[in-house]
N, C-alpha and C positions, 0 to 999 in steps of 0.2 A: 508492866505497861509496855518497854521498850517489847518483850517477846510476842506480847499479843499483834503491836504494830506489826513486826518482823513475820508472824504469823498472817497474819491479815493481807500483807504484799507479794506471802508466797504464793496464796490460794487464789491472790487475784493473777499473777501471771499465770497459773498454773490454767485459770480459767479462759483465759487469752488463749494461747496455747491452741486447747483443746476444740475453741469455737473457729480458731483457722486450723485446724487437722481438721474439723466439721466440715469447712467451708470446703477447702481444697476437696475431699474426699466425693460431696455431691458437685464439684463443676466435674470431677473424673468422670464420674456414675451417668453424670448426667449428657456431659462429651461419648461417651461410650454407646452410651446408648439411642443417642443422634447416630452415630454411623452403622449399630446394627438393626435401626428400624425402617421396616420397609412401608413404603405407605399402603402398598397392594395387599401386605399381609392384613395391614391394619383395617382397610375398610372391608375385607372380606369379613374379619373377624366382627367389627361391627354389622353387619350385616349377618351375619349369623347370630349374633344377640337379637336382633330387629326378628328374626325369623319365630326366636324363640317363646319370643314375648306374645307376635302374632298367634302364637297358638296356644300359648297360656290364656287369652282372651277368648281363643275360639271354643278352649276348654270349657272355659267360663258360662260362655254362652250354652254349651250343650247341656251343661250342671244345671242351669235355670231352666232352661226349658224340660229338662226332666221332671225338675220339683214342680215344676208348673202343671207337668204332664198328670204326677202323683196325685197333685190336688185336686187338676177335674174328675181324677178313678172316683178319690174318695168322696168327692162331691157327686157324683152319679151313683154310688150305692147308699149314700143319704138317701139323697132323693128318693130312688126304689124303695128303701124301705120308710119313708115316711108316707109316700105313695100305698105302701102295703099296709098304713097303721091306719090310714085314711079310710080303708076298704072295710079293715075291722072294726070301726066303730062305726061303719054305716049296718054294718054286718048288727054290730049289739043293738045298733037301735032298734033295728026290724025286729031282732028276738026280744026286745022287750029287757035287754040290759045294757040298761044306762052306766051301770058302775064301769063295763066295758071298755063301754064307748068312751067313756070320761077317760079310761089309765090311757086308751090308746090316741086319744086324740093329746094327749098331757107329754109322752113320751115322743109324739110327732111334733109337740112345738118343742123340746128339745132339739131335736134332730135338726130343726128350721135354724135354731141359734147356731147349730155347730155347721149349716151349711154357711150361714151367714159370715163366719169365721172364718170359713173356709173360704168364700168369695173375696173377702177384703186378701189372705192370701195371697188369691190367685189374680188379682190386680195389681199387687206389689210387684207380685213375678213376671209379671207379662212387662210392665213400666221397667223391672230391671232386665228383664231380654231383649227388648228393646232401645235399652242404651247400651248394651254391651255390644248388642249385633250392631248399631250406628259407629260405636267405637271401632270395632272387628273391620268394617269396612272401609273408615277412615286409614285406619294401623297399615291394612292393606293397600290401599293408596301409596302412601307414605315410604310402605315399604320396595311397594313396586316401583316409585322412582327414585327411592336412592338406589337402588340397584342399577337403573340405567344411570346413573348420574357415577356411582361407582366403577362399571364397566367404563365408563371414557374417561373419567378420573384414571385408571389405570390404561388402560391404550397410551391416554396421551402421556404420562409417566414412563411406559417403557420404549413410544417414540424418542422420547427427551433422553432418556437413557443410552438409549442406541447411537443417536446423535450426536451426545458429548463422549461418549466414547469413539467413535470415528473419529471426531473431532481432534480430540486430547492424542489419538495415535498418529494424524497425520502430523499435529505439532509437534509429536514426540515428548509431554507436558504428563503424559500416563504414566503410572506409574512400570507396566509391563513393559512399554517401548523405552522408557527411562532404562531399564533395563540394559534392553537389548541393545538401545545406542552405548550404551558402555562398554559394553561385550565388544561392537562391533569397533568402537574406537581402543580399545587393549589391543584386538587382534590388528590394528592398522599400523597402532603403535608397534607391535613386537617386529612384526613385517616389516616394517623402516628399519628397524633398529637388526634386523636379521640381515636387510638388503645394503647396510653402511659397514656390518662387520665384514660382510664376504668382499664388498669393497677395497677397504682398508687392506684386508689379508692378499688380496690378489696385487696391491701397491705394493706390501714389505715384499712380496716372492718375487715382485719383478726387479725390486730394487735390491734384492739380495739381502735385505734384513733377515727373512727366512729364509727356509732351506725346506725347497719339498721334497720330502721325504720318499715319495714315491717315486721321483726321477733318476735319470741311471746318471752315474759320474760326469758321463760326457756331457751334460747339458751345461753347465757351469762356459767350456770351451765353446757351443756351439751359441751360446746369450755374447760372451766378448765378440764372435764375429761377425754376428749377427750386428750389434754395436757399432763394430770401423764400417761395415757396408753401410751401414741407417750414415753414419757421418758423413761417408766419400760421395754419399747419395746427396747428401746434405751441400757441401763442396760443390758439387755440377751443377747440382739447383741454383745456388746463388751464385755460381759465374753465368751462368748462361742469364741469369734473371740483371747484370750487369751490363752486360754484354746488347741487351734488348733497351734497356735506358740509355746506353753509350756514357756511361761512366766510366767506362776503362778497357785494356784488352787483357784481363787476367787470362786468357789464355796461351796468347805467346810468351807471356810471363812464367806460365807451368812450364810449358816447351821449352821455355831460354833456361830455366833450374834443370828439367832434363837433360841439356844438351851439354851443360854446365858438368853436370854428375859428372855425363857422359866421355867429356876431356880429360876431366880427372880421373877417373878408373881407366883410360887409353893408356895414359905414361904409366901408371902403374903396373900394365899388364907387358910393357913394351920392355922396362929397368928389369932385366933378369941380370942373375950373375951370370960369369960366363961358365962356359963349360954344362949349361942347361939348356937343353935344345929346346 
């Protein structure tokens, strides 16, 4: 009992299972086949079944009216020849045989019954040519304007078409310009990040972190003096920018240190030993 339960629980998930592996598989098939259908194929395609149909009917109709045609042959060589049984039993009376006259007037009402047969026939056929051709012309109707109705069913579809794709490219929302905006923001990205390296590099070599390799020995001496003149530059700028506020006279100030130097290196050059001219 316990197994048959334990059986009975496997087949039912198993069955679960396999009705959602169902399910999922036709919303796929069915998602799928949403985005490869076009509706322009599609009403063409209909409309060529409509075409096909119209002329299976128009078949139809020439089929009927054949057989219709068949039965008035066969009904007009009755006649003729019930016509011609008609003549010979006027024929036996005048010669005086009656028995003649009797088989052919006997075998012309035969003939009568098989026209008759043939008339109910050829009134079916005409009633069925008749509704088939009213069909044939209606069909044609029908078909002549789903065809206009199809033609601007599709204009208007590949208007719409045209439209949300402009659209979706001017938003950038497409999937092509989705693209290409990414393309175009990598290449902005790498361009920044190429124009902060050659940056950066051009700060170490100025600040002597690096070393260009390409430069001759002396540049190393010609950046230091380059450096005191940027500073003594530095120095006149802001006396003179002093001097123009009247915060001070750093100027006689340099002067009175020169002149200062200048007493001091005098005695020095004046104290010689003797005996040195």
């Amino acid at each position: 009992m316990a197994q048959d339960e334990k059986t009975k629980g496997t087949d039912s998930a198993m069955s679960g299972i396999m009705k959602r592996m169902t399910m999922i598989f036709r919303s796929k098939a069915n998602s799928a086949m949403d985005r490869a259908e076009d509706p322009r194929q599609t009403l063409d395609y209909s409309y060529q079944k409509q075409l096909e149909l119209l002329q299976k009917v128009r078949r139809g109709v020439a089929d009927v009216a054949t057989s219709r045609k068949r039965v008035e042959l066969q009904m007009t060589q009755l006649e003729q020849q019930g016509n011609k049984l008609h003549d010979q039993a006027q024929q036996g009376l005048a010669n005086n045989r009656e028995d003649l006259a009797r088989e052919a007037l006997t075998r012309r009402s035969g003939l009568q019954q098989q026209i008759s047969e043939l008339q109910t026939q050829h009134a079916n056929l005409q009633a069925e040519e008749e509704k088939l051709t009213l069909a044939s012309r209606r069909l044609q109707t029908k078909v002549e304007s789903f065809r206009t109705r199809k033609e601007t069913i599709k204009a208007t579809y590949t208007a719409a078409e045209a439209q949300t794709k402009i659209n979706e490219a001017f938003t950038g929302i497409s999937e092509e310009m989705g693209d290409v905006g990414l393309a175009v923001q990598r290449a902005e990205d790498k361009t920044a990040q190429m124009q902060a390296r050659a940056g950066a590099v051009d700060e170490l070599i100025a600040s002597g972190a690096l070393e260009d390799v390409t430069a001759s020995p002396g540049d190393d001496i010609a950046r230091e003096l380059d450096a005191l003149s940027a500073g003594t530059s530095v120095d006149a700028e802001l006396a003179a920018m002093k001097n123009q506020l009247g915060s001070g006279s750093p100027a006689p100030a340099i002067e009175a240190r020169d002149s200062d130097s200048a007493a001091v290196e005098t005695p020095a050059r004046e104290t010689k030993p003797e005996g040195q001219a």
